[in-house]
C-alpha positions, 0 to 999 in steps of 0.5 A, a space after each residue: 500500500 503506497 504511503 502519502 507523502 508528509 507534506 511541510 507543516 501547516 500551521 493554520 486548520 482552515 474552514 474547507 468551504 471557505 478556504 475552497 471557495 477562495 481558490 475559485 475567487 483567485 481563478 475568477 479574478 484571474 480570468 476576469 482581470 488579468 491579475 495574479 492570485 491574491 497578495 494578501 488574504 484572510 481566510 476565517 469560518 465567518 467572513 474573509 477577505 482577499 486583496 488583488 493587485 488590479 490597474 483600475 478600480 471595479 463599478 459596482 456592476 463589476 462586483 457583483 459580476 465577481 460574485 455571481 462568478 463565483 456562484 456559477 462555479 460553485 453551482 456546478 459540483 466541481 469536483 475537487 481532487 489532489 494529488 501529490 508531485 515533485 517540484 520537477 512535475 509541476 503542471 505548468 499552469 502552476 503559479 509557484 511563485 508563492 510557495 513557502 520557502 519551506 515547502 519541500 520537493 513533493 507537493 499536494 496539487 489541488 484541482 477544483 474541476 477544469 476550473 483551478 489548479 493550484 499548489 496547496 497544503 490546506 483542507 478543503 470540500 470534496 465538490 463545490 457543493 459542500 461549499 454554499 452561497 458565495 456573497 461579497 459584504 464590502 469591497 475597497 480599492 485604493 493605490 492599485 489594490 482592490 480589497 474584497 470581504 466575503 462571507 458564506 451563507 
């Protein structure tokens, strides 16, 4: 029986709905704006919150379109897997420019469908049902930075 590899130790026990749900907000915001995965966030049971680097600030039209997004990919049961490689077999549309320098050389893939695929220690649902509704309580930006606090319901 083949063991799973010890993966670096992680020191936070994240809410799975609400740590998957920021994976699909990241690929949202990427598709939608061309930017990076977040660059700061806070991921917590009741509400969260994530900050994007992105050239101009959204309407409020554009906010909401976020939010339904996200709706959408979670009203689909994407399932969602791992699997475990080394650094040298990372798929390439893997952005590791984020990784601990502490991870070590095998790495725990998370895929949520055809939708996202990313390096990730965390815990999260087994399809995005498990997840809920996904709901943007306040938004700001300022200096090239949109900060958006979201919650589940």
């Amino acid at each position: 029986m083949e063991q799973e590899p010890v993966l670096n130790d992680h020191n936070k026990e994240e809410y799975p709905p609400m740590h998957t749900v920021e994976h699909i907000l990241n690929q949202t915001m990427i598709r939608m704006f061309g930017c990076e995965r977040s660059k700061n966030s806070h991921i917590e049971r009741k509400k969260s919150k994530c900050d994007y680097c992105i050239e101009e600030e959204p309407f409020e039209g554009k906010i909401k379109e976020i939010e339904d997004s996200v709706n959408a990919v979670i009203e689909q049961h994407l399932p969602v897997t791992s699997f475990f490689v080394d650094r040298a077999n990372v798929p390439k549309e893997v952005d590791l420019s984020k990784l601990p320098s502490a991870a070590g050389e095998t790495l725990r893939i998370v895929k949520i469908g055809d939708y996202d695929t990313c390096a990730c220690v965390g815990k999260h649902v087994g399809n995005t049902k498990e997840i809920g509704r996904f709901s943007i309580i306040s938004y700001n930006f300022s200096d090239g930075r949109l900060r958006l606090r979201f919650k589940l319901i």
